[in-house]
C-alpha positions in Angstrom: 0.0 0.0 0.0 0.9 3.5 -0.3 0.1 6.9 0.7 0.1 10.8 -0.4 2.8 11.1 1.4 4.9 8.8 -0.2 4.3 9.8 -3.5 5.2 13.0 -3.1 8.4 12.9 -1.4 10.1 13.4 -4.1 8.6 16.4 -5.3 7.6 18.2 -1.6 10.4 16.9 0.5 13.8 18.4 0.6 16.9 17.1 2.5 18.9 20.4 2.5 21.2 18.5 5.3 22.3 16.4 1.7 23.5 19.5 -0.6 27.0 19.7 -2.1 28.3 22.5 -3.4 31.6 22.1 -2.7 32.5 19.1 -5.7 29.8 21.0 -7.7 32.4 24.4 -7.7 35.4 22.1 -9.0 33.1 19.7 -11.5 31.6 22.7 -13.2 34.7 24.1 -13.9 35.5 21.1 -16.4 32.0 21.9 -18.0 33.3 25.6 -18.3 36.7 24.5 -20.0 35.1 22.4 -22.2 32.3 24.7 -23.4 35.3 28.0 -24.3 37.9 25.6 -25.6 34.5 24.6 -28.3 33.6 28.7 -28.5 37.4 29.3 -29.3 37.7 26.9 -31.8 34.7 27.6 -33.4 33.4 24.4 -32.4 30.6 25.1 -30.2 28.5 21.8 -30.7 31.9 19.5 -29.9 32.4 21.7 -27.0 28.9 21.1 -25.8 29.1 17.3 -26.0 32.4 17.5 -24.2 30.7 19.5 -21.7 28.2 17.0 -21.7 30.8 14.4 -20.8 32.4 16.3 -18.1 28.7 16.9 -16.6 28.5 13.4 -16.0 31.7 12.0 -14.7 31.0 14.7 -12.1 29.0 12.5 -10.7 31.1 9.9 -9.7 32.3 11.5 -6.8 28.7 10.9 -5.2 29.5 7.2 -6.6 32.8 5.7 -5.6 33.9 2.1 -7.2 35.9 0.4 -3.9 35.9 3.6 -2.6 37.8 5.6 -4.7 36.1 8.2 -6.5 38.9 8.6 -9.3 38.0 5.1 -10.1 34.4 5.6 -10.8 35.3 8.7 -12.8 37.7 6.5 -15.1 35.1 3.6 -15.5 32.1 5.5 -15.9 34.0 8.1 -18.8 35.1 4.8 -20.5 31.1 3.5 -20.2 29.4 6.3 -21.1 32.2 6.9 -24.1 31.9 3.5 -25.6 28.0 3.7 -25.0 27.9 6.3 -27.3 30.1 4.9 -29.8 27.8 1.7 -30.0 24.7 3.9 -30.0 25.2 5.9 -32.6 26.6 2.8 -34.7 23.3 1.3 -34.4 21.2 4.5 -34.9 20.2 4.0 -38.8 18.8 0.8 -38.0 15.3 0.5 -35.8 15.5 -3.0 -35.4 19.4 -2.3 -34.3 18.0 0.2 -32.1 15.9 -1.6 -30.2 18.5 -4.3 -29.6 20.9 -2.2 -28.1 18.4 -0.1 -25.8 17.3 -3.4 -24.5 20.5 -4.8 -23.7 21.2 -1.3 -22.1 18.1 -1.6 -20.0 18.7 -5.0 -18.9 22.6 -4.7 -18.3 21.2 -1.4 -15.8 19.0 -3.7 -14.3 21.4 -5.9 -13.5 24.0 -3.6 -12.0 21.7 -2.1 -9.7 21.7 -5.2 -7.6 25.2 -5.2 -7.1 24.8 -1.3 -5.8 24.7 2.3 -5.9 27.7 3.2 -7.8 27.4 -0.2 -10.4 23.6 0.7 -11.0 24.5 4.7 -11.6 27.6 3.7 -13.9 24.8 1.0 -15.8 22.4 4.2 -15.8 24.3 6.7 -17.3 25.7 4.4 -20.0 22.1 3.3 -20.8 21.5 7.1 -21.1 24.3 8.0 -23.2 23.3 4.8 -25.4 19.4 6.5 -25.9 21.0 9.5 -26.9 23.3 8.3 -29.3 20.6 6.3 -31.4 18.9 9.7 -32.5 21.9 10.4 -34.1 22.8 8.9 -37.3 25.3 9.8 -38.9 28.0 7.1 -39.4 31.2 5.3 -38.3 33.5 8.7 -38.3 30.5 10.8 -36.7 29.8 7.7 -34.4 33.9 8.0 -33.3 34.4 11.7 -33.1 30.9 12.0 -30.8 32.3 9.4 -28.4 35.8 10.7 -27.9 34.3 14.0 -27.4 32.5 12.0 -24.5 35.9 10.7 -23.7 38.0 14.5 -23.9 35.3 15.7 -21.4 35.2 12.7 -19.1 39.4 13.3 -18.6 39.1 17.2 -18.6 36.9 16.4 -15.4 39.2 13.6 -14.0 41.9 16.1 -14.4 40.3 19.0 -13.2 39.3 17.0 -10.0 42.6 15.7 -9.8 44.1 19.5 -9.6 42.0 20.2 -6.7 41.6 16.6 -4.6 44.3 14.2 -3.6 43.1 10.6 -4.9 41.4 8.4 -2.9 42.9 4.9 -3.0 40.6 1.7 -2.8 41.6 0.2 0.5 44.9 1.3 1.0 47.7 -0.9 1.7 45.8 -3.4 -0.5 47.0 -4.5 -3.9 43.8 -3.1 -6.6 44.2 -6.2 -8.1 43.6 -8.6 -4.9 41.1 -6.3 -4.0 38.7 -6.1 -7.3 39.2 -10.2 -7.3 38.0 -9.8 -4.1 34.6 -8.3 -5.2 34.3 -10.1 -8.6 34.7 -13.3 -6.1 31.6 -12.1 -3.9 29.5 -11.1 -7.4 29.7 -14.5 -8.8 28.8 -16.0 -5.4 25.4 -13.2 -5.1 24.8 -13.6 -9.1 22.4 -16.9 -8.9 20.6 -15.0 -6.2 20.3 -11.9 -8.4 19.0 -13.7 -11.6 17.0 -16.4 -9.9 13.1 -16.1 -10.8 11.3 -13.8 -9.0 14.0 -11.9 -7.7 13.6 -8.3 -7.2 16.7 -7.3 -9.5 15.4 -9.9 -12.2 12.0 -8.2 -11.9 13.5 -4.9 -12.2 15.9 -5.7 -15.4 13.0 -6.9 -16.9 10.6 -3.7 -16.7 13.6 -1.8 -17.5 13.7 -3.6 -20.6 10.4 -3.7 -21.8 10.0 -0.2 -21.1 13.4 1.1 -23.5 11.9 -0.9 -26.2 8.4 0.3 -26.1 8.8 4.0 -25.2 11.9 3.7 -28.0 9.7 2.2 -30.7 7.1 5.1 -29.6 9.1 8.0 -30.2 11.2 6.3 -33.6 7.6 5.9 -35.2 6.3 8.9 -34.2 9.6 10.7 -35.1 9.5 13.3 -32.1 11.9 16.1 -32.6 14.9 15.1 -29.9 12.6 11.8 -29.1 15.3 10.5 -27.1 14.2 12.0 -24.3 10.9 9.3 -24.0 13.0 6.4 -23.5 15.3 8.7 -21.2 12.8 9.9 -19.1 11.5 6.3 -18.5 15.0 4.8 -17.9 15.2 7.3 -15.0 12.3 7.3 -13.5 11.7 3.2 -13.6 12.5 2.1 -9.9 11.8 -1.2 -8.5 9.1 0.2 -6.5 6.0 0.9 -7.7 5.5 3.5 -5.7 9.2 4.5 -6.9 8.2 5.2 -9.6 5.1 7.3 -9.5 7.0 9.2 -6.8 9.8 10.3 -9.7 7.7 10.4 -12.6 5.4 13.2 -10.9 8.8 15.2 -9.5 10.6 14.5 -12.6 7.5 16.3 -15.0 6.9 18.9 -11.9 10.5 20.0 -11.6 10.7 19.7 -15.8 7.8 22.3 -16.2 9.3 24.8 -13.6 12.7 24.5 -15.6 10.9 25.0 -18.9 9.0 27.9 -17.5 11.8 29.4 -16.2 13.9 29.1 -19.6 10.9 30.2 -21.6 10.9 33.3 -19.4 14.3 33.8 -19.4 14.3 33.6 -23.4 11.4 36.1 -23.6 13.1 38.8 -21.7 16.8 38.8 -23.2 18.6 37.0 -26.1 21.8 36.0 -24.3 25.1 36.0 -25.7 27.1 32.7 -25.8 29.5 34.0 -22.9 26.6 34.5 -20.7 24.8 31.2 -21.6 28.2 29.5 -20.9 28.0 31.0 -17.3 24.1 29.6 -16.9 25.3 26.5 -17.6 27.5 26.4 -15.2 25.2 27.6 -12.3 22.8 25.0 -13.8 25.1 22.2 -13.6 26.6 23.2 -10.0 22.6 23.6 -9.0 22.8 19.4 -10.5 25.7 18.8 -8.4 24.3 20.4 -5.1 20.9 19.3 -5.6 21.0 15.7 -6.4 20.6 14.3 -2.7 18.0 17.3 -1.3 15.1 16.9 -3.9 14.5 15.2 -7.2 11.9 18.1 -8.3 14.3 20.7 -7.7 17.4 18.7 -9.2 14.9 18.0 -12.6 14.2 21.9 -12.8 17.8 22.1 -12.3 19.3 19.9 -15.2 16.2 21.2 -17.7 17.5 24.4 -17.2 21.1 22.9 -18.0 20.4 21.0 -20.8 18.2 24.0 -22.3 21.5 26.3 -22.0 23.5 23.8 -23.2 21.2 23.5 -26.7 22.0 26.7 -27.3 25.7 26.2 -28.2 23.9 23.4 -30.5 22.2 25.7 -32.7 18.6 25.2 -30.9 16.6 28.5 -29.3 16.2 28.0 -25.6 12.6 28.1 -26.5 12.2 25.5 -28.3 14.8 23.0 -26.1 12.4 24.0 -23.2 9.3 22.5 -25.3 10.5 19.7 -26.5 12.2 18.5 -22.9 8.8 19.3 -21.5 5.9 17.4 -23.8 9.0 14.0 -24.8 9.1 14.1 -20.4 6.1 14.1 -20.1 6.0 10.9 -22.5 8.4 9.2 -21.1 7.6 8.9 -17.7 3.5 8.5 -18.6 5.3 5.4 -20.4 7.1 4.1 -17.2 3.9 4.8 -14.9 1.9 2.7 -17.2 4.0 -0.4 -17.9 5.1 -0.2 -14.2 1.4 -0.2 -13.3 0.5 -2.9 -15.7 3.5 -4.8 -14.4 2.4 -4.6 -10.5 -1.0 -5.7 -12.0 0.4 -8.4 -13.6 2.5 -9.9 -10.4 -0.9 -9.2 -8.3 -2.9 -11.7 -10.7 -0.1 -14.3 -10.6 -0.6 -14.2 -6.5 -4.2 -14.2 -6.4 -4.1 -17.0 -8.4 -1.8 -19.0 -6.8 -3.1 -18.7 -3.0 -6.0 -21.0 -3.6 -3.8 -23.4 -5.0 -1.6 -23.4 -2.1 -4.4 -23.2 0.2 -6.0 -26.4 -2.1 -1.9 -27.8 -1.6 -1.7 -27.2 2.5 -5.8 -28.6 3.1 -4.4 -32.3 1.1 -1.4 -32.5 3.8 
């Protein structure tokens, strides 16, 4: 069962206890690099995808692999880089597509029962995946858009590097013995995690379904920057049901204050790309120091990034903030639904087998 209050947490409850501004001041820097090396070269769109790249492994801090945040940054540039290769390989091809974002799904699935920082790494490559299917433009397009993943993702490992000393994983501990270690304890959990009915089996699965159908939606409808439908769904999907109504109201809440706000924002001034540069950064460090106190106000926060950060790619801010706001809306109506359908589902198995062990226990 649930309750009002539980739905809403996301959207009405803020931990402000949680914030982090602190790695936010040194990640956005990267984003800032990134977005004036592409202005100064006259390559604003690379510079934004770099950016993009940066953005992300920023992140990693929150989600250390064996406890060294370094680590996760490495791993999860080198995920989300070769996500994005294979993406936009497959992206002329729907049937190709729809492979791919399924394997993504279920591989996310999968991850997220060995963790926090395996899910987020499984996550963000299954995001960077999505994105790279709208895109197709070919094997050299395909390369140059990943390792402009993979200059961003280092510009931020460096940048952090500049500024933190390295965390080691367990120190006086070979990395080697030590990643054995937990490889070792993942095989021993694995029959656990894909055994029938098991909660990570059951989540892999909706996460599945759910990339292929809100994928196929937005390919045959041919929404304008459609990626967003199967995005939206990837990251609102939780393996509660409740979970998931919770984010998919924040997420569409916090997405129409961000588009408001940009709309507004576009209405009153056309800003200059020096300016919009700076907005992105205050976006992005408003990502960073939001992403543990309220999932409302970290979706207003990223819309109003990712809206700035169209700009350098040639869209209006206008237009950014429209599309983000109706494919959202999509996407996490898709994950509501199936999710629902899904709890449904599981509800009619049970009902139908309690008689049958009632019938089972009466015969003893």
């Amino acid at each position: 069962m649930f309750n009002l209050t539980s739905i809403s947490a996301d959207t009405f409850v803020a931990h402000w206890p949680k914030r982090s501004h602190n790695e936010g001041l040194i990640a956005m820097l990267a984003i800032g690099v990134a977005l004036l090396c592409g202005v100064l070269s006259g390559h604003e769109a690379a510079g934004a995808i770099a950016a993009g790249g940066a953005f992300t492994v920023g992140f990693a801090v929150f989600y250390p692999v064996l406890e060294s945040p370094i680590l996760s940054m490495i791993v999860a540039t080198l995920s989300i880089a070769s996500a994005t290769f294979a993406g936009s390989l497959s992206a002329e091809w729907t049937f190709a597509v729809m492979l791919v974002v399924a394997v993504a799904g279920l591989n996310y699935g999968l991850l997220s029962g060995l963790g926090a920082s395996a899910g987020w790494i499984g996550q963000q490559s299954a995001v960077y995946l999505v994105i790279a299917t709208y895109f197709p433009n070919g094997p050299r397009q395909a390369a140059g858009r990943a390792a402009m993943i993979l200059l961003g993702g280092l510009l931020q490992i460096a940048i952090h590097l500049a500024f933190r000393t390295p965390v080691l994983p367990e120190r006086g501990t070979p990395l080697w013995k030590v990643t054995l270690v937990r490889l070792r304890d993942y095989c021993r959990r694995l029959p656990e995690h894909m055994a029938w009915g098991s909660e990570t089996l059951s989540y892999a699965a909706r996460l599945l379904c759910t990339m292929v159908a809100a994928t196929a939606l937005y390919r045959g409808m041919h929404l304008r920057n459609g990626y967003w439908v199967p995005m939206t769904a990837l990251l609102v999907l939780k393996p509660q049901w409740t979970g998931t109504l919770s984010r998919s109201f924040a997420r569409v809440f916090g997405t129409l204050s961000g588009a408001l706000i940009a709309y507004g924002l576009a209405q009153w001034h056309h800003w200059p790309l020096a300016v919009l540069g700076v907005l992105v950064m205050l976006a992005a460090l408003g990502c960073y120091a939001l992403q543990a106190v309220n999932y409302a106000l970290f979706s207003l926060s990223i819309t109003l990034y990712i809206v700035f950060l169209f700009r350098f790619g040639g869209f209006s801010e206008t237009a950014a903030a429209h599309m983000r706001l109706l494919n959202t809306a999509i996407g996490g109506g898709i994950a509501l639904l199936l999710d629902s359908l899904w709890k449904l589902l599981h509800l009619g198995m049970q009902n139908e087998a309690q008689p049958a062990q009632a019938e089972m226990r009466g015969s003893e």
